[in-house]
mmCIF file of the N, C-alpha and C atoms, coordinates in Angstrom:
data_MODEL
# 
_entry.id   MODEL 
# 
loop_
_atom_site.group_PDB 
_atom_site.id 
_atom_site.type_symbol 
_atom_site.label_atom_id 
_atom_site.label_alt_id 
_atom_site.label_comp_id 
_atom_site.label_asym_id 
_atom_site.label_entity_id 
_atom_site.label_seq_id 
_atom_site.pdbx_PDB_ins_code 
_atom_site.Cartn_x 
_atom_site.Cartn_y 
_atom_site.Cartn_z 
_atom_site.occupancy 
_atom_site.B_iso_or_equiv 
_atom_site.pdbx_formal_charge 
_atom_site.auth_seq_id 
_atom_site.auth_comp_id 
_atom_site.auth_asym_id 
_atom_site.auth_atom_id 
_atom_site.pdbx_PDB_model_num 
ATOM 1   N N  . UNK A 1 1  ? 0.824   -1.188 0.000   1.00 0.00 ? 1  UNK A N  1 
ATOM 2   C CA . UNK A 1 1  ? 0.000   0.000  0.000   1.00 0.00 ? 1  UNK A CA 1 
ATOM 3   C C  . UNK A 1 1  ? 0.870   1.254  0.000   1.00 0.00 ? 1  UNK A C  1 
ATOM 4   N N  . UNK A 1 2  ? 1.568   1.366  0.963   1.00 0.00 ? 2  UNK A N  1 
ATOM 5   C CA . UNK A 1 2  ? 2.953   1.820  1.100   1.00 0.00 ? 2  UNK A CA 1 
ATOM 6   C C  . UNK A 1 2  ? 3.379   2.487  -0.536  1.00 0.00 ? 2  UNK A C  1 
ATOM 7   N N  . UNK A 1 3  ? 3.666   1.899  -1.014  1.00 0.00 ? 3  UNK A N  1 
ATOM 8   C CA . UNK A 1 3  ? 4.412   1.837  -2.479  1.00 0.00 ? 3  UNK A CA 1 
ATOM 9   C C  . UNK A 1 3  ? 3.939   2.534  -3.454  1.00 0.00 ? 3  UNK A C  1 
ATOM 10  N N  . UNK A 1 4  ? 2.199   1.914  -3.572  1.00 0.00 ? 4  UNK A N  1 
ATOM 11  C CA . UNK A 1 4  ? 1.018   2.441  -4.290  1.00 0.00 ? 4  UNK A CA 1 
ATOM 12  C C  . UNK A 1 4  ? 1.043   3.971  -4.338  1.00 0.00 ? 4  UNK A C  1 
ATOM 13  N N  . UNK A 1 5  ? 0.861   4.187  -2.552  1.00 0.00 ? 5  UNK A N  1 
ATOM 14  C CA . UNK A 1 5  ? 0.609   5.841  -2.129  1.00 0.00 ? 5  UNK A CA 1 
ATOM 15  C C  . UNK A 1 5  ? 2.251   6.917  -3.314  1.00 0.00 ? 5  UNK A C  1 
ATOM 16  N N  . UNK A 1 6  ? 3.220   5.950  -2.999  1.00 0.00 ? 6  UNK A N  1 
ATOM 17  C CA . UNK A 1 6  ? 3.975   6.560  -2.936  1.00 0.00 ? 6  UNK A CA 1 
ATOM 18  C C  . UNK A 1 6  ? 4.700   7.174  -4.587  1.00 0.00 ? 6  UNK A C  1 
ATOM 19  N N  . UNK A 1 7  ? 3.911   6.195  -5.043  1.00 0.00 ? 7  UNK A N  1 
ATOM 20  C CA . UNK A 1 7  ? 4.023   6.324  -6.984  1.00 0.00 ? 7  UNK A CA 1 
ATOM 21  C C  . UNK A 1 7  ? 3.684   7.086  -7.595  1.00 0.00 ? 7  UNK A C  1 
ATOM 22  N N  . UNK A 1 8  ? 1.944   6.992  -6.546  1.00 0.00 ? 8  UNK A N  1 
ATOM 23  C CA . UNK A 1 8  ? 0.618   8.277  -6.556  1.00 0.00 ? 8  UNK A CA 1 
ATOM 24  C C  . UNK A 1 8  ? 1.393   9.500  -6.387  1.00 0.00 ? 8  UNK A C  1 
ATOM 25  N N  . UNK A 1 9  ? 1.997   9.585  -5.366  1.00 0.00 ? 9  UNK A N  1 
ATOM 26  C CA . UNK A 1 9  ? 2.824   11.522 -5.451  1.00 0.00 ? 9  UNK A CA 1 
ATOM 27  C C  . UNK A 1 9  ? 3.680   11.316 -6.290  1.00 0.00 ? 9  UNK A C  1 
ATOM 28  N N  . UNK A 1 10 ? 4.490   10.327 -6.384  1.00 0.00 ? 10 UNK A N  1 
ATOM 29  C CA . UNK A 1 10 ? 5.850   11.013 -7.335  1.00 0.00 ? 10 UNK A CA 1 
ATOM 30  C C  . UNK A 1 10 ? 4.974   11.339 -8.738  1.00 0.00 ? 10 UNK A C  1 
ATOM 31  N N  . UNK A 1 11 ? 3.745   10.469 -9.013  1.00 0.00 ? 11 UNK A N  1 
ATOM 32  C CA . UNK A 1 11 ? 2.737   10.925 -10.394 1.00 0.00 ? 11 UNK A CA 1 
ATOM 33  C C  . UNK A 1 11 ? 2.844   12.290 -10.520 1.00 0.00 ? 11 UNK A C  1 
ATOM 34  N N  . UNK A 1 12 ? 2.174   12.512 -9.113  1.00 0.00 ? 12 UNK A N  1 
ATOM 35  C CA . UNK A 1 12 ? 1.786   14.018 -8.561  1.00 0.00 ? 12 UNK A CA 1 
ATOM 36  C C  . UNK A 1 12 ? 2.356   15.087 -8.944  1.00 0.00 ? 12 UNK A C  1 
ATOM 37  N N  . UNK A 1 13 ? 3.373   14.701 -8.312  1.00 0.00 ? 13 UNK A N  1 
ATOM 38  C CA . UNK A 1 13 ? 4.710   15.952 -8.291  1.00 0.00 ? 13 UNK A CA 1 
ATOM 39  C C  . UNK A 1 13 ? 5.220   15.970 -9.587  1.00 0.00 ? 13 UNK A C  1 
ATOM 40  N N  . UNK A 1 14 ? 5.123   15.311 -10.470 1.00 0.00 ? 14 UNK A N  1 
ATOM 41  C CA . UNK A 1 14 ? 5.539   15.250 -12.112 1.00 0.00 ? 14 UNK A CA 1 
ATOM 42  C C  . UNK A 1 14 ? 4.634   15.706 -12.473 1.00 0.00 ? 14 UNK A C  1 
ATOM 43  N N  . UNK A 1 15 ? 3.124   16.067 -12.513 1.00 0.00 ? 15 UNK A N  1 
ATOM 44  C CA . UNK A 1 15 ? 2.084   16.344 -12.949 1.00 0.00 ? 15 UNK A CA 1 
ATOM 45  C C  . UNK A 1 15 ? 2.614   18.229 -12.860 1.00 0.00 ? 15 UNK A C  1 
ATOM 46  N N  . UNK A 1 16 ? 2.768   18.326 -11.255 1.00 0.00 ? 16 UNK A N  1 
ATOM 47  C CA . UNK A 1 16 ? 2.655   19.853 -10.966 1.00 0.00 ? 16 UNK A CA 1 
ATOM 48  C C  . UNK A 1 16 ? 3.818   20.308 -11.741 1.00 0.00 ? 16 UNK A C  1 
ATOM 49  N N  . UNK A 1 17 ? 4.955   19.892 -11.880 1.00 0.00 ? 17 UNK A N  1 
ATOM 50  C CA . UNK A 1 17 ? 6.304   20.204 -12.095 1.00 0.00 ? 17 UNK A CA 1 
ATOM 51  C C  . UNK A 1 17 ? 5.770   20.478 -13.932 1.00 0.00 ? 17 UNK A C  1 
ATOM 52  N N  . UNK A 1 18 ? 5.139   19.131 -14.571 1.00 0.00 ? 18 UNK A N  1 
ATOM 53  C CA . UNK A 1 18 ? 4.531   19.842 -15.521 1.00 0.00 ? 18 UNK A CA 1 
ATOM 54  C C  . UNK A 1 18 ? 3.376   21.154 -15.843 1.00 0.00 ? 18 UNK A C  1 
ATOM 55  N N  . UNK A 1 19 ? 2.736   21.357 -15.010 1.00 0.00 ? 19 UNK A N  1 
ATOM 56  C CA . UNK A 1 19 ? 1.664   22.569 -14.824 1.00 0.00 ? 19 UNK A CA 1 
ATOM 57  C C  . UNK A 1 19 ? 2.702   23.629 -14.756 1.00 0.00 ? 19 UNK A C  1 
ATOM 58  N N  . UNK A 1 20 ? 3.495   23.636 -13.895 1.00 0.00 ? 20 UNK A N  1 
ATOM 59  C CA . UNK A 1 20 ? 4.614   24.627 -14.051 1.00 0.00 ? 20 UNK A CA 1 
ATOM 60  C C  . UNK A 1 20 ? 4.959   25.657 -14.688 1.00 0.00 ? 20 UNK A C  1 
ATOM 61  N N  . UNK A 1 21 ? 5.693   24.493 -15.844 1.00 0.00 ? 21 UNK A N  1 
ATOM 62  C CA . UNK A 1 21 ? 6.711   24.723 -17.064 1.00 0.00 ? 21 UNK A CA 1 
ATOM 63  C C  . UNK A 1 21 ? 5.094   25.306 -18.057 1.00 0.00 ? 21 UNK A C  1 
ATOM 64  N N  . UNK A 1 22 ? 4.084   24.510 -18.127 1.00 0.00 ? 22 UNK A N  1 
ATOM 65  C CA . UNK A 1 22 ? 2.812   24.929 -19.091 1.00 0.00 ? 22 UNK A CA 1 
ATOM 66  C C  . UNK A 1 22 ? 3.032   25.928 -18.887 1.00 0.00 ? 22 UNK A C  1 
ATOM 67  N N  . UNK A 1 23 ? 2.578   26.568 -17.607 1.00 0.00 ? 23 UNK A N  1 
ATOM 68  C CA . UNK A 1 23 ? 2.083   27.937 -16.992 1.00 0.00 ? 23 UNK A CA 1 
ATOM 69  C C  . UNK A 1 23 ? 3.192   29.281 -17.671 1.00 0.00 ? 23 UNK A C  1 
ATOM 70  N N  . UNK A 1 24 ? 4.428   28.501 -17.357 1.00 0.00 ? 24 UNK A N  1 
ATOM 71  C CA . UNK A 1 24 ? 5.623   29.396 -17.767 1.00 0.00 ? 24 UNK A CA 1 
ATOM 72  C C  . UNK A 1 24 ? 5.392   29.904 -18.852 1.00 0.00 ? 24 UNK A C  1 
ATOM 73  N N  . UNK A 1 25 ? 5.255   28.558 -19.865 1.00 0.00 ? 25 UNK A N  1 
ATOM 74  C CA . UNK A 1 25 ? 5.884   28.952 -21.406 1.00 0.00 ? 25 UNK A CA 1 
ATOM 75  C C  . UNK A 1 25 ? 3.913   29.568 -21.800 1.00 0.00 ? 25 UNK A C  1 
ATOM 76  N N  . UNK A 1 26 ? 3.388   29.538 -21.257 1.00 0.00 ? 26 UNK A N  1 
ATOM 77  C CA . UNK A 1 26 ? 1.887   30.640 -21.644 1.00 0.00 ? 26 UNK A CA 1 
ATOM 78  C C  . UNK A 1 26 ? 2.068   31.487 -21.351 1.00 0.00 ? 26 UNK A C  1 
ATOM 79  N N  . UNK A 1 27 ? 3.026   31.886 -20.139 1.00 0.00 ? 27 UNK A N  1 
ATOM 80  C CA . UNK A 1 27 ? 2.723   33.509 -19.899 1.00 0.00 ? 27 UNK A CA 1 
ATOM 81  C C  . UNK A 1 27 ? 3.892   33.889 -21.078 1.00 0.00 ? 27 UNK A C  1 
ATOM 82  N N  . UNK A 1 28 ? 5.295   33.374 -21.274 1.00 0.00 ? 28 UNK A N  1 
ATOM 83  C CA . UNK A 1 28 ? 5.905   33.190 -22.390 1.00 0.00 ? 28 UNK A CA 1 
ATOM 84  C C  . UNK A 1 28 ? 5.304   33.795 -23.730 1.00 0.00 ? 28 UNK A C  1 
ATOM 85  N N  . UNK A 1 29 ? 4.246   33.180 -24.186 1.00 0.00 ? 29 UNK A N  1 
ATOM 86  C CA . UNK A 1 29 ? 3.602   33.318 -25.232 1.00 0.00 ? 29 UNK A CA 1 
ATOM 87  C C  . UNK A 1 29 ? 2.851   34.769 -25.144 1.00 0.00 ? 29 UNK A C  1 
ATOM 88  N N  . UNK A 1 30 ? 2.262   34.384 -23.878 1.00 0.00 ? 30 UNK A N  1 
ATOM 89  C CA . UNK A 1 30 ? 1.353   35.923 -23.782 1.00 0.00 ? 30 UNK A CA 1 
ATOM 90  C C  . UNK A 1 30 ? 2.392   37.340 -24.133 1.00 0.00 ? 30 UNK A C  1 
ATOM 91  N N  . UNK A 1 31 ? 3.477   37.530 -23.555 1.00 0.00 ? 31 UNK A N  1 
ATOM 92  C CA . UNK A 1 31 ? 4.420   38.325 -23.629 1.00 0.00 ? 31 UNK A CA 1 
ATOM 93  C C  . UNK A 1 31 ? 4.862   38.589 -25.073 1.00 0.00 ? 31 UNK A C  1 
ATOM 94  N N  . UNK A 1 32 ? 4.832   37.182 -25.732 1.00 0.00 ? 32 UNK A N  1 
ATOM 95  C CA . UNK A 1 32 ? 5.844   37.254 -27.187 1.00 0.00 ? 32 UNK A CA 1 
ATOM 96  C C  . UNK A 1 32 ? 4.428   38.177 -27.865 1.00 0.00 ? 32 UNK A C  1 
ATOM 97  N N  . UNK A 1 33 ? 3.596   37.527 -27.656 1.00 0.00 ? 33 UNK A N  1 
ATOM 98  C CA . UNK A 1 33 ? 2.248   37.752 -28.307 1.00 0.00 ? 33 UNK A CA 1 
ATOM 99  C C  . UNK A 1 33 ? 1.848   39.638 -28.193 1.00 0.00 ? 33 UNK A C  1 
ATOM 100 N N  . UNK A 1 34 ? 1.908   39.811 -26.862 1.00 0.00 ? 34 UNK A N  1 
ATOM 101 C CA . UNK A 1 34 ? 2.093   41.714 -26.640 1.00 0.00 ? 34 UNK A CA 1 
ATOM 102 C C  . UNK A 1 34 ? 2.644   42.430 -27.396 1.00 0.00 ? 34 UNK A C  1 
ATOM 103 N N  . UNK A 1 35 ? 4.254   41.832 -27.317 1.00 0.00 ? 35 UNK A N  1 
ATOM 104 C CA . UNK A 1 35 ? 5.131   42.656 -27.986 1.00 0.00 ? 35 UNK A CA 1 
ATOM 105 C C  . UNK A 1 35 ? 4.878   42.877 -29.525 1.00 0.00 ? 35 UNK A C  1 
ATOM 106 N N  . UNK A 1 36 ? 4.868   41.445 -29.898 1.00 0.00 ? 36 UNK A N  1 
ATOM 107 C CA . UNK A 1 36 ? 4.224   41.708 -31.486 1.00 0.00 ? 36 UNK A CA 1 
ATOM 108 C C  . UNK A 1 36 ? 3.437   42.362 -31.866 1.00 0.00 ? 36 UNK A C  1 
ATOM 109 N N  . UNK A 1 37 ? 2.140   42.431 -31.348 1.00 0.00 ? 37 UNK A N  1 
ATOM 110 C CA . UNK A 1 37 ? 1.237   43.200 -31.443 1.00 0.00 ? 37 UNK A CA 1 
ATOM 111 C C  . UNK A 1 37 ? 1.431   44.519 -31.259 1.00 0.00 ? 37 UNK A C  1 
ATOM 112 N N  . UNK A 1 38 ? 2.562   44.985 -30.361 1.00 0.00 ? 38 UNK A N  1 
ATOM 113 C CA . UNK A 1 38 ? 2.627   46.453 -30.018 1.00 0.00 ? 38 UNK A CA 1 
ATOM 114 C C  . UNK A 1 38 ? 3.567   46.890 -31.177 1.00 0.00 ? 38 UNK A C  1 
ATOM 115 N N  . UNK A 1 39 ? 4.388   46.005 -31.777 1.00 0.00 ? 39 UNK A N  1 
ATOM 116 C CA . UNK A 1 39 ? 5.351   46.099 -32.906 1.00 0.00 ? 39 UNK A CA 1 
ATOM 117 C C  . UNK A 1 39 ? 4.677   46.094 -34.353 1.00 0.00 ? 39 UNK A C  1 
ATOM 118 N N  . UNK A 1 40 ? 3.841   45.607 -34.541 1.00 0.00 ? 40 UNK A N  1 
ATOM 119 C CA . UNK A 1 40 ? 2.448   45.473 -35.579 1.00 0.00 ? 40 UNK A CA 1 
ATOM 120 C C  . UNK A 1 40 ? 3.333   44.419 -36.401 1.00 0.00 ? 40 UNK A C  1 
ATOM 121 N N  . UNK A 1 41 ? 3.781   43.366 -35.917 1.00 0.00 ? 41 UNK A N  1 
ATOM 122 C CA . UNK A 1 41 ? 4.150   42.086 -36.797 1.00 0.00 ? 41 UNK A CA 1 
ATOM 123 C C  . UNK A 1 41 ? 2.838   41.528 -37.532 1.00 0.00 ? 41 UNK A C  1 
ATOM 124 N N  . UNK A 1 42 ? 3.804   40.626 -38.076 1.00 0.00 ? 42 UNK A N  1 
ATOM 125 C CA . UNK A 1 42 ? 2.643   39.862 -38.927 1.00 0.00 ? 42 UNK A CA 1 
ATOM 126 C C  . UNK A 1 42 ? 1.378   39.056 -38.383 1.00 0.00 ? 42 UNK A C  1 
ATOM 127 N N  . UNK A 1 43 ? -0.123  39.432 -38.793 1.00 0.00 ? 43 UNK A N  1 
ATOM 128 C CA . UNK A 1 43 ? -1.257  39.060 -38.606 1.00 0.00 ? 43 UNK A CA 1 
ATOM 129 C C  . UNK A 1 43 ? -1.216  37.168 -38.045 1.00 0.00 ? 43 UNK A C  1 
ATOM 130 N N  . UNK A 1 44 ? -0.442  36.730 -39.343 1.00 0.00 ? 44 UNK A N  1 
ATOM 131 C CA . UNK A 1 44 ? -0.555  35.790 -39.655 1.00 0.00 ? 44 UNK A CA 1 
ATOM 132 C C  . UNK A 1 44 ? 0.409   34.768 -38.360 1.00 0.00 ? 44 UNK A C  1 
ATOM 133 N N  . UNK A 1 45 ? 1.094   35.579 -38.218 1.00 0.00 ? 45 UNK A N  1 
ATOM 134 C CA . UNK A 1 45 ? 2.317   35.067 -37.135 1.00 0.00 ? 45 UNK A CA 1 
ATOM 135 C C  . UNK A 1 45 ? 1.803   35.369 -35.832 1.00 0.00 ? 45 UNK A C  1 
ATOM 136 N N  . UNK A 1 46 ? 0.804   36.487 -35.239 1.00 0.00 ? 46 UNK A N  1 
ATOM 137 C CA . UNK A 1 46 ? 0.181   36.306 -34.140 1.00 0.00 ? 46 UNK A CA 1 
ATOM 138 C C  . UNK A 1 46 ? -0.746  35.296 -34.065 1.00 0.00 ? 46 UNK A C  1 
ATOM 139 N N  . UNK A 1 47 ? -2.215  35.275 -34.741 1.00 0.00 ? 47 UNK A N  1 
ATOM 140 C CA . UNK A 1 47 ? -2.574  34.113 -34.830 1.00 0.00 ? 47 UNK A CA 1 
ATOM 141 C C  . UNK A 1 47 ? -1.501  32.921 -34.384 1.00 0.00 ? 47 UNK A C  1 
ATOM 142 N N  . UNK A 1 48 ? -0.753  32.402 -35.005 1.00 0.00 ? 48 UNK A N  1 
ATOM 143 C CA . UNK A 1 48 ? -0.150  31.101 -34.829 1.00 0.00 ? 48 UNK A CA 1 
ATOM 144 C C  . UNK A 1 48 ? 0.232   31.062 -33.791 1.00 0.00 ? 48 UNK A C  1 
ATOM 145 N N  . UNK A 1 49 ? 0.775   32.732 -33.149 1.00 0.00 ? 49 UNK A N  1 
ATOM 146 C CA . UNK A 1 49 ? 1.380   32.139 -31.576 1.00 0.00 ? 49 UNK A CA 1 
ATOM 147 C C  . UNK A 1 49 ? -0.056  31.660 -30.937 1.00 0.00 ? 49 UNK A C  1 
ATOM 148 N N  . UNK A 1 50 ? -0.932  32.356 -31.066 1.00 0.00 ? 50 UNK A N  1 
ATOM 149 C CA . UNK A 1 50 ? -2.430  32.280 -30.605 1.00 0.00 ? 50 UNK A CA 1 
ATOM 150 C C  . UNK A 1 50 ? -2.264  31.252 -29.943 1.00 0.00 ? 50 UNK A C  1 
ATOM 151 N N  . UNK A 1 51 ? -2.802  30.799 -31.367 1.00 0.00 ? 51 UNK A N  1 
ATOM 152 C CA . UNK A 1 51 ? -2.807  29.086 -31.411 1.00 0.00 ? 51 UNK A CA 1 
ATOM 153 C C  . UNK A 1 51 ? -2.291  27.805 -30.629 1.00 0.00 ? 51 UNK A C  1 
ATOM 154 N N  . UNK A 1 52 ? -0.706  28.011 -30.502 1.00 0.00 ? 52 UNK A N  1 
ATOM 155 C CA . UNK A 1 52 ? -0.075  27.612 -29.321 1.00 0.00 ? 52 UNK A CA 1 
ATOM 156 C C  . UNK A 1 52 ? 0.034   28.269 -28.584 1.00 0.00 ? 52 UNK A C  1 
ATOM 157 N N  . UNK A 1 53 ? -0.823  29.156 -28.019 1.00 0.00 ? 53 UNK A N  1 
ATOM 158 C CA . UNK A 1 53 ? -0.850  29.589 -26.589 1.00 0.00 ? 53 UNK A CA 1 
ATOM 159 C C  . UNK A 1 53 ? -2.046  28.650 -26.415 1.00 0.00 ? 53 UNK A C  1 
ATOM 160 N N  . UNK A 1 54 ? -3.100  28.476 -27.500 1.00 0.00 ? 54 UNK A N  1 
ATOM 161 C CA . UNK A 1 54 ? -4.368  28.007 -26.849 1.00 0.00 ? 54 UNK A CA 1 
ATOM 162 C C  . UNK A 1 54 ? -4.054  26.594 -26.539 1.00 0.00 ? 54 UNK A C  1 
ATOM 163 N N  . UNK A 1 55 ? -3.457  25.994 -27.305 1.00 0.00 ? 55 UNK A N  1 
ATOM 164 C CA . UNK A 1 55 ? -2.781  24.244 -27.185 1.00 0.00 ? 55 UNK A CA 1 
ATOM 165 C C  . UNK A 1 55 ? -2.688  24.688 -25.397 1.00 0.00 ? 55 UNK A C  1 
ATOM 166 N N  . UNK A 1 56 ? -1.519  25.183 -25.162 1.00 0.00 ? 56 UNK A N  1 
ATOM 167 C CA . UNK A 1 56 ? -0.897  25.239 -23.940 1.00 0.00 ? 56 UNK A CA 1 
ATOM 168 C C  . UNK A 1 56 ? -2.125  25.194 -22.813 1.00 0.00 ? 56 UNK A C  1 
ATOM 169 N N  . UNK A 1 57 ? -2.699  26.143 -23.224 1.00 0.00 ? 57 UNK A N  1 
ATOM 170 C CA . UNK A 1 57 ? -3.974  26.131 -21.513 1.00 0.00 ? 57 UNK A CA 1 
ATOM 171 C C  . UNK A 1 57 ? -4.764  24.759 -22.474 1.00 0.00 ? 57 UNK A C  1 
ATOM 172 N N  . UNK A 1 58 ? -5.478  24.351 -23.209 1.00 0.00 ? 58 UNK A N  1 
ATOM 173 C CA . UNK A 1 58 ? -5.646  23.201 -23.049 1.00 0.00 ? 58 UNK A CA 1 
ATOM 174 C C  . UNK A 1 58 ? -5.042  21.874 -22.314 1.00 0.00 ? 58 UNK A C  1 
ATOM 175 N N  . UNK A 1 59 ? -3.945  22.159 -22.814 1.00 0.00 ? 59 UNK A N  1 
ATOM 176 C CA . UNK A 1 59 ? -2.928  20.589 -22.035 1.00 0.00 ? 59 UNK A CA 1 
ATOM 177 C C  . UNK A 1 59 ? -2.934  20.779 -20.760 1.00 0.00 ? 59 UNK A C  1 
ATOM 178 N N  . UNK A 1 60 ? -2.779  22.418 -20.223 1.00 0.00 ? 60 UNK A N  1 
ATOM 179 C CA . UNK A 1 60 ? -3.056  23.002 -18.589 1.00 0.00 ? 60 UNK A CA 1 
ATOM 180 C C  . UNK A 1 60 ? -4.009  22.590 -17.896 1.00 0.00 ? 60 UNK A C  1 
ATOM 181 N N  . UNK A 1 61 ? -5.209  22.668 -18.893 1.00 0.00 ? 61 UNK A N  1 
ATOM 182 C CA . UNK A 1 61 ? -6.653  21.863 -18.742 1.00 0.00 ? 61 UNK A CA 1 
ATOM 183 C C  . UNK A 1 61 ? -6.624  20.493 -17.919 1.00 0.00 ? 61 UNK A C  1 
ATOM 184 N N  . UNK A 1 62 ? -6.160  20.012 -19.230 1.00 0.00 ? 62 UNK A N  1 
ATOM 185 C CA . UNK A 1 62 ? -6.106  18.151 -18.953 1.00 0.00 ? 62 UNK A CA 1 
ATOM 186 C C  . UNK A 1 62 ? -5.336  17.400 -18.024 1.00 0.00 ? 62 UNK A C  1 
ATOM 187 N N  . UNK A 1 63 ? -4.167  18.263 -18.125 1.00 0.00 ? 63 UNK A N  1 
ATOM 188 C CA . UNK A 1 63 ? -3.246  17.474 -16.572 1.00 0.00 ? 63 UNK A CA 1 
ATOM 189 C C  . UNK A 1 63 ? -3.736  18.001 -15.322 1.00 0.00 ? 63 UNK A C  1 
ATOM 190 N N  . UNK A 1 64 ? -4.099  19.439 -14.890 1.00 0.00 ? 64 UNK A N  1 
ATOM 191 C CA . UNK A 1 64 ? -5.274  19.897 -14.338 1.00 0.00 ? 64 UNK A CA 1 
ATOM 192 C C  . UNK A 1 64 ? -6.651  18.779 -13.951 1.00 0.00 ? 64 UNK A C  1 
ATOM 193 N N  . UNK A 1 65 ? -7.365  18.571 -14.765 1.00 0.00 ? 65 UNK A N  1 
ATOM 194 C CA . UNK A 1 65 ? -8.196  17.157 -14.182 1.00 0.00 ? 65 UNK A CA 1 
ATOM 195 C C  . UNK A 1 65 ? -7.627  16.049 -13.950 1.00 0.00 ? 65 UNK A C  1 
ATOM 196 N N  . UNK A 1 66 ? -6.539  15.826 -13.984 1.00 0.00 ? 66 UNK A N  1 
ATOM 197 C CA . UNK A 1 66 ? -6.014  14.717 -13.304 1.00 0.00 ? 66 UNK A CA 1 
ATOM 198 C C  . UNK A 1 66 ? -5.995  14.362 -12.228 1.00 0.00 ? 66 UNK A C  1 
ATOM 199 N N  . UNK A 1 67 ? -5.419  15.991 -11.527 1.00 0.00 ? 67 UNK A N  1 
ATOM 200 C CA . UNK A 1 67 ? -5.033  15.988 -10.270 1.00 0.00 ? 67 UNK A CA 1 
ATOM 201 C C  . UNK A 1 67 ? -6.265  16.321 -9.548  1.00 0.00 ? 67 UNK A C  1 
ATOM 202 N N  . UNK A 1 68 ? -6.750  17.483 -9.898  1.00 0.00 ? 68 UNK A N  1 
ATOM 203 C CA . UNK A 1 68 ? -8.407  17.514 -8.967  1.00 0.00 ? 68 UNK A CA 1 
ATOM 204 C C  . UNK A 1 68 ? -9.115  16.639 -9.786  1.00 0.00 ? 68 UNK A C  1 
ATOM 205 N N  . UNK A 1 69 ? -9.502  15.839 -8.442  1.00 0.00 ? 69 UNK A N  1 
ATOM 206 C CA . UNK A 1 69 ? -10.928 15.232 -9.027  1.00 0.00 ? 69 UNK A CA 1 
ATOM 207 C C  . UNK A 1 69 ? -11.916 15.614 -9.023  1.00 0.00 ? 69 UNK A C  1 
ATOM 208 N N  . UNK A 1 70 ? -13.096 15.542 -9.549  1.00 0.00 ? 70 UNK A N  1 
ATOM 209 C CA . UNK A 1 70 ? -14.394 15.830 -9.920  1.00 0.00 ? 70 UNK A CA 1 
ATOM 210 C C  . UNK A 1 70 ? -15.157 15.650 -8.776  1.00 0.00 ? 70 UNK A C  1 
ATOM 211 N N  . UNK A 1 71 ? -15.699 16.986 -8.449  1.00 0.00 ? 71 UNK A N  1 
ATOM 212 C CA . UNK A 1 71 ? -16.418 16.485 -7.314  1.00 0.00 ? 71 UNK A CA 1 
ATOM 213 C C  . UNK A 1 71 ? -17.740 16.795 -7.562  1.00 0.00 ? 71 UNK A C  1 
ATOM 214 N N  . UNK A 1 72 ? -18.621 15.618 -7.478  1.00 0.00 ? 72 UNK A N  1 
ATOM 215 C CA . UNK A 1 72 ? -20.191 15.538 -7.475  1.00 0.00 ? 72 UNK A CA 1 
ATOM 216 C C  . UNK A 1 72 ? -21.223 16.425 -6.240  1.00 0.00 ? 72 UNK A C  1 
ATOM 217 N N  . UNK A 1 73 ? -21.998 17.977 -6.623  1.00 0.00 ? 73 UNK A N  1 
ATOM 218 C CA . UNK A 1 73 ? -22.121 17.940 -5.541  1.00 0.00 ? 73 UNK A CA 1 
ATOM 219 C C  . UNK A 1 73 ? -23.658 17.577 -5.351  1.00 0.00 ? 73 UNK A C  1 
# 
């Protein structure tokens, strides 16, 4: 049981350690994404960061329900 518990956090702690780095490289994006925009880069090249900014809080999403579970109320 011991062992079980103990797999369960190291899961854990790899989960958060990934939420992390997500969190990082979105605000990352958000920033690249400002500047461009304040620079009037290409349309086409914001969009795309968009895009993988939106990937990013998705995957934020999903490892996110991993860890909280769903609670029925």
């Amino acid at each position: 049981m011991n062992r079980i518990a103990g797999v369960m956090d190291q899961d854990q702690a790899e989960l958060r350690l990934k939420i992390a780095k997500l969190r990082q490289e979105h605000a990352d994006y958000d920033i690249a994404i400002d500047a461009m925009t304040a620079y009037g880069s290409d349309r086409l090249c914001i969009q795309r960061m968009k895009k993988k900014k939106l990937t990013i809080k998705d995957m934020l999403e999903e490892i996110e329900s991993q860890i909280i579970p769903d609670i029925i109320a």
